[in-house]
C-alpha positions as CSV (number, residue, x, y, z in Angstrom):
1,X,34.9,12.1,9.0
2,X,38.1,9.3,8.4
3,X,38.9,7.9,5.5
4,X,38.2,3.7,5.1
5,X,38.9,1.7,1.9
6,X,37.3,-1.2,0.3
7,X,38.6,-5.0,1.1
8,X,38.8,-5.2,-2.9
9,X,41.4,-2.4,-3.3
10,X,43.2,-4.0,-0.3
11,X,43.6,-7.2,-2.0
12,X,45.2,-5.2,-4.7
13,X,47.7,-3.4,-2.5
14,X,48.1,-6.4,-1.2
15,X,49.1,-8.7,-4.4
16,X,51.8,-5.8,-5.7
17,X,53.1,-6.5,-1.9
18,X,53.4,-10.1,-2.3
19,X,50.7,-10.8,0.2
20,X,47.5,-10.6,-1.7
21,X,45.2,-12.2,1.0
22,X,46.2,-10.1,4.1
23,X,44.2,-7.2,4.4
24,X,45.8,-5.8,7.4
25,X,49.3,-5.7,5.3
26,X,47.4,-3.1,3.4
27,X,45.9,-0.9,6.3
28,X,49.0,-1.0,8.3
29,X,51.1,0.4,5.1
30,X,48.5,3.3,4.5
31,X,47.9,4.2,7.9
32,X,44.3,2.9,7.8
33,X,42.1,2.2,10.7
34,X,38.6,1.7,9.0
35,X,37.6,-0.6,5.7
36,X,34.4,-2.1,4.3
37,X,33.7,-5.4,3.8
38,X,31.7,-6.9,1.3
39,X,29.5,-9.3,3.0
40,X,28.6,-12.6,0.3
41,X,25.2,-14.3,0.1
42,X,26.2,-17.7,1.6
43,X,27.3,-14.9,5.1
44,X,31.2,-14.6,4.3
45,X,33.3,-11.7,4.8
46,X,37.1,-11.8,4.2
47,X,39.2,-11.9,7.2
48,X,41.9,-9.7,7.9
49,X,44.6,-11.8,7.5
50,X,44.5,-15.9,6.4
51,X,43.9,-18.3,9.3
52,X,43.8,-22.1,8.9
53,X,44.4,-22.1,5.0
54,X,41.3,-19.9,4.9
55,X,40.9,-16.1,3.9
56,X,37.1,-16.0,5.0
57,X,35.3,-16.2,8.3
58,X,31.3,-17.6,7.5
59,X,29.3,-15.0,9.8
60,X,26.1,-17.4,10.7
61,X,29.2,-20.0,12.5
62,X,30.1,-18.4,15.9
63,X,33.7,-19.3,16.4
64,X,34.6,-18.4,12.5
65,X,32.8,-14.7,13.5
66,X,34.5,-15.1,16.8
67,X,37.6,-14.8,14.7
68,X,37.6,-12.1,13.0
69,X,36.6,-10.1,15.8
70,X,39.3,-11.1,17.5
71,X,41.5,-9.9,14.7
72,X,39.6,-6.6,14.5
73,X,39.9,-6.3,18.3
74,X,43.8,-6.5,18.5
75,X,44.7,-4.6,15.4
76,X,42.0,-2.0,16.6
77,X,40.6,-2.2,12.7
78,X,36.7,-1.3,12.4
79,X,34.3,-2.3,9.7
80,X,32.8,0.7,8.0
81,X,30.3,-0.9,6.3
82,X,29.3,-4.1,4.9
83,X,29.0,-4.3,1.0
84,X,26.6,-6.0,-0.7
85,X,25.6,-6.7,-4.5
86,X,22.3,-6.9,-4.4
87,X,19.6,-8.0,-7.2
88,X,16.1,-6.0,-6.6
89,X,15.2,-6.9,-9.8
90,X,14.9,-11.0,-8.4
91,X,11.4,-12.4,-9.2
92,X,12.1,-13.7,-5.7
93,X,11.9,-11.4,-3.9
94,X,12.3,-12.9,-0.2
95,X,15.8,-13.9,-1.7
96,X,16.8,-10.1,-1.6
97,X,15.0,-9.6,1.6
98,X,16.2,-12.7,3.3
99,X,19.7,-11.5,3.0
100,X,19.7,-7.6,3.4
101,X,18.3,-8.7,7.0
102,X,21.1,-11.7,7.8
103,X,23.3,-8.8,6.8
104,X,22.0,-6.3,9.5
105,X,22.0,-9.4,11.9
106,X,25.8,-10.2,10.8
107,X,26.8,-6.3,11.4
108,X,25.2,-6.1,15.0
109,X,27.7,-8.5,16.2
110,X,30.7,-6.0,15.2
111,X,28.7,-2.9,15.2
112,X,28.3,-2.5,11.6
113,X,25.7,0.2,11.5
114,X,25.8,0.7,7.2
115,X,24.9,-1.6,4.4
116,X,26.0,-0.1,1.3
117,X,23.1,-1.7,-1.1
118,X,23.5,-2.0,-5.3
119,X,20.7,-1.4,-7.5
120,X,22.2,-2.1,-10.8
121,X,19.9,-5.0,-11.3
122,X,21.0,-7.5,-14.0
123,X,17.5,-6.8,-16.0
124,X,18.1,-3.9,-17.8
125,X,16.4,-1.2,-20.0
126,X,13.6,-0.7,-17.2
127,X,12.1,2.7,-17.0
128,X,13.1,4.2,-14.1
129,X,9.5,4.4,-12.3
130,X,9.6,0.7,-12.5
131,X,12.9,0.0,-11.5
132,X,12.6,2.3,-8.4
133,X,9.3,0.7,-7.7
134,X,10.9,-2.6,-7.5
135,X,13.8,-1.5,-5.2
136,X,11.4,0.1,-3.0
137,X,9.2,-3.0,-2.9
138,X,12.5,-4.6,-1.3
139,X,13.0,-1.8,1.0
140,X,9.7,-1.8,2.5
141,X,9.7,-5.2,3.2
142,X,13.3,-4.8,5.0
143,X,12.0,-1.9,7.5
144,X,8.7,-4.0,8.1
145,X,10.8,-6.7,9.9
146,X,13.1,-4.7,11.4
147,X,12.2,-2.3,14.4
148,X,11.7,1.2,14.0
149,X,14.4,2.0,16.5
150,X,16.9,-0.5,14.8
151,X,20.0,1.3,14.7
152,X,21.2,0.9,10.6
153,X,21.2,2.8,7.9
154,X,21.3,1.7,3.8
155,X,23.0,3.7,1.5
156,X,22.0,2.9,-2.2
157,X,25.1,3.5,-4.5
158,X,24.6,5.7,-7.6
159,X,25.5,2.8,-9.4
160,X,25.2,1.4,-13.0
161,X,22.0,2.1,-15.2
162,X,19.4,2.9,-12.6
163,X,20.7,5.1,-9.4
164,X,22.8,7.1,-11.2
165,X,19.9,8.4,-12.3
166,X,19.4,10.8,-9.7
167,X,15.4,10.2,-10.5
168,X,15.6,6.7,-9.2
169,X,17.2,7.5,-5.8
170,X,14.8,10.5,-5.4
171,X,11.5,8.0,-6.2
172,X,13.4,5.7,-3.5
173,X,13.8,8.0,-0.6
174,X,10.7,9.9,-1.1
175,X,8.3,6.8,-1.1
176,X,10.2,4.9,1.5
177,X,10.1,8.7,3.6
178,X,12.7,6.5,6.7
179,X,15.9,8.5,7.6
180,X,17.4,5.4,7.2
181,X,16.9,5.1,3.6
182,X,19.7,7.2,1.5
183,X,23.0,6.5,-0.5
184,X,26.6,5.7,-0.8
185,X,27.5,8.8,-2.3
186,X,30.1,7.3,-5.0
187,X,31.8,10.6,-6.2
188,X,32.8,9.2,-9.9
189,X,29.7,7.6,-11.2
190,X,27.5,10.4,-11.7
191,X,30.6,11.5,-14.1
192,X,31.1,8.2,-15.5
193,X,27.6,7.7,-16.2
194,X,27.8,11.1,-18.4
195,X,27.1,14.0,-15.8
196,X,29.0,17.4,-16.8
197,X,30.9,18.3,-13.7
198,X,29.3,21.2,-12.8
199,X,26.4,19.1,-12.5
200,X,27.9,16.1,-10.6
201,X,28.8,19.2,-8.0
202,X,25.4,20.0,-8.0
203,X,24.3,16.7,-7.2
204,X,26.8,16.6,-4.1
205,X,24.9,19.3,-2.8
206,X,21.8,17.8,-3.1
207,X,22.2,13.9,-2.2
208,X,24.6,15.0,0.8
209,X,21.9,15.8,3.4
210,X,20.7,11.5,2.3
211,X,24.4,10.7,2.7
212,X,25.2,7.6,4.5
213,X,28.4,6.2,3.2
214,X,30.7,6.9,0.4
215,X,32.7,5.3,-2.7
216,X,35.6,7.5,-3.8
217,X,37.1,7.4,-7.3
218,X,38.4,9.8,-9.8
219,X,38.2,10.3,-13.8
220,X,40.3,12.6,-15.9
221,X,38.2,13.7,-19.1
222,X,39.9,16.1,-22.5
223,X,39.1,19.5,-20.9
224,X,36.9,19.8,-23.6
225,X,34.5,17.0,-22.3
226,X,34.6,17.8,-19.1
227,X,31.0,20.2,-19.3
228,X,29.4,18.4,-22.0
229,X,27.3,15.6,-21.3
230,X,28.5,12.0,-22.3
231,X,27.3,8.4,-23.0
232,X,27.6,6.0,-20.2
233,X,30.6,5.2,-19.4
234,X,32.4,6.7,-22.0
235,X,35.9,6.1,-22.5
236,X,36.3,5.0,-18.8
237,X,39.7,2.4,-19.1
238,X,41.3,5.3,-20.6
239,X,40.3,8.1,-18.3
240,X,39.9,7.0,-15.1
241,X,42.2,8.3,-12.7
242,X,43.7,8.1,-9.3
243,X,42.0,10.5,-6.7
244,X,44.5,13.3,-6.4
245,X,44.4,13.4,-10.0
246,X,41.3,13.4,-12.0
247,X,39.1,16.4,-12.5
248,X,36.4,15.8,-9.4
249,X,37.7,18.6,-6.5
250,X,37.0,16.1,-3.5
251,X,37.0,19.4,-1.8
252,X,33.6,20.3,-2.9
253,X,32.0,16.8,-1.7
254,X,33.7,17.4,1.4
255,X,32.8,20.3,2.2
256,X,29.0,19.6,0.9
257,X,29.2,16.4,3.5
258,X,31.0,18.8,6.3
259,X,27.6,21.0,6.0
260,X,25.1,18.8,6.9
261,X,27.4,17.3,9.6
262,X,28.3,13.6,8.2
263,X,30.6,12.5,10.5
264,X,31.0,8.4,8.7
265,X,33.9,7.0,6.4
266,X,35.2,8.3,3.3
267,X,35.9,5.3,1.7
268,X,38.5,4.9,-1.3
269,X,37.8,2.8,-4.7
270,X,40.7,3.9,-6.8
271,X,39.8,1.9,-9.7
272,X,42.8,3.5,-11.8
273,X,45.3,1.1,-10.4
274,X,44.6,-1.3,-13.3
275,X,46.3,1.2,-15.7
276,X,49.8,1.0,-14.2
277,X,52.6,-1.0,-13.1
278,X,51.6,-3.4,-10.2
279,X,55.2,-2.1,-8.4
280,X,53.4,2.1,-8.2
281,X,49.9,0.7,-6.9
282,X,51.3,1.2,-3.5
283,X,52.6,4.5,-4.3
284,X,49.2,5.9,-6.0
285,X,46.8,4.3,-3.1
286,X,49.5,6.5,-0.3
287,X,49.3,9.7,-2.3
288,X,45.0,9.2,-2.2
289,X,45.8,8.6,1.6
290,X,47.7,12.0,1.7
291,X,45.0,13.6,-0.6
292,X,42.0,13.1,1.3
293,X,43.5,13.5,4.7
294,X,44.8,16.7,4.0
295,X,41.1,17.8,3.0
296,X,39.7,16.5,6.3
């Protein structure tokens, strides 16, 4: 395992450092060799640092692609993963499809082997049979273009209203039954979304065998909330913490992922950082570095 970090907490570290668009600014100051990349529907990623007034390279143009792998290549950076926001929930659903597999065509080019995939869908209050069903309709139509022996994996966040339902993501794997198929384990949202802690441990345990990628973020709850079950989201601008602070012991994801030997990115979300002072961002994002590293 190594620890990554998302390009939209870079851009953070980045503004409090005065240089906002330069990625590698960030990964240099925290040590970092690794970081996803959200990949954008018209096939942009950011680039690590701005090149001809521009802060994005467009993936389907060869030389703009041809770029930023030459500015992974001589800062020895590697993309995780790719991010995407998906909608499975589109009536279209060759929209969704269309793009999941330009995405896997994007990350063969830099050997970006995981697509971290969203399904919280913008129409809500589905029951989760449904909404699972239409992810899955998605899914199936992804692996029947792609070949068997296609070397990617999709990690479906528990994310939002549906897949932190651990029901939905269960309905997903099962039916789609590819070892291709699992999740971006994000270790806050099962608490956010109103899990007792003992219970977002247990479902570590559980989704870490369908592990394929991670989000990691912290929350710190009143003790006395901590093993009672919550609404959604409850109180989340006020509790959400840095990493080495909340209540979630990364130790135990860790050591759940260690277990069934997932060897890919642990990959930082601090989405505290709105809560202080621009000037300590810097400061918080190291002492996460230290945390997690001294755990691996």
């Amino acid at each position: 395992m190594y620890i990554s970090i998302r390009d939209a907490i870079l851009h953070q570290l980045g503004e409090s450092m005065g240089e906002k668009e330069n990625l590698l600014a960030g990964l240099k100051f925290l040590g970092l060799k690794a970081l996803e990349m959200e990949f954008f529907k018209d096939g942009t990623v950011y680039l690590l640092s701005p090149e001809r007034k521009s802060n994005k390279a467009n993936l389907y143009n060869s030389s703009e692609r041809d770029l930023l792998a030459e500015q992974l290549d001589k800062s020895e950076i590697k993309i995780s993963a790719f991010l995407m926001h998906n909608d499975f929930s589109n009536s279209v659903v060759s929209e969704e499809v269309e793009w999941i597999l330009k995405c896997i065509e994007a990350g063969k080019f830099f050997g970006v082997q995981t697509i971290r995939l969203d399904p919280a869908m913008r129409q809500k209050g589905l029951p989760i049979k449904e909404a699972a069903a239409k992810a899955i309709e998605v899914l199936e139509r992804v692996l029947a273009e792609i070949s068997p022996h296609q070397e990617v994996s999709f990690g479906l966040e528990n994310h939002g209203e549906y897949s932190n339902n651990p029901e939905f993501l269960r309905r997903v794997i099962s039916a789609l039954n590819d070892s291709r198929i699992g999740v971006t384990l994000d270790s806050g949202n099962f608490y956010w979304y109103g899990f007792p802690l003992d219970e977002v441990y247990q479902l570590f345990t559980e989704l870490a065998p369908h592990t394929k990628h991670t989000h990691i973020k912290n929350i710190s709850y009143p003790a006395r909330l901590r093993q009672k079950k919550r609404e959604m989201g409850y109180g989340y601008e006020k509790y959400v913490a840095p990493i080495y602070e909340g209540d979630i012991d990364h130790r135990r994801l860790v050591e759940a992922l260690k277990k069934v030997g997932y060897t890919k990115d642990i990959c930082i979300e601090d989405e505290s950082l709105g809560k202080f002072p621009m000037e300590k961002w810097p400061e918080i994002l190291r002492k996460d570095v230290e945390y997690l590293e001294g755990m691996l």
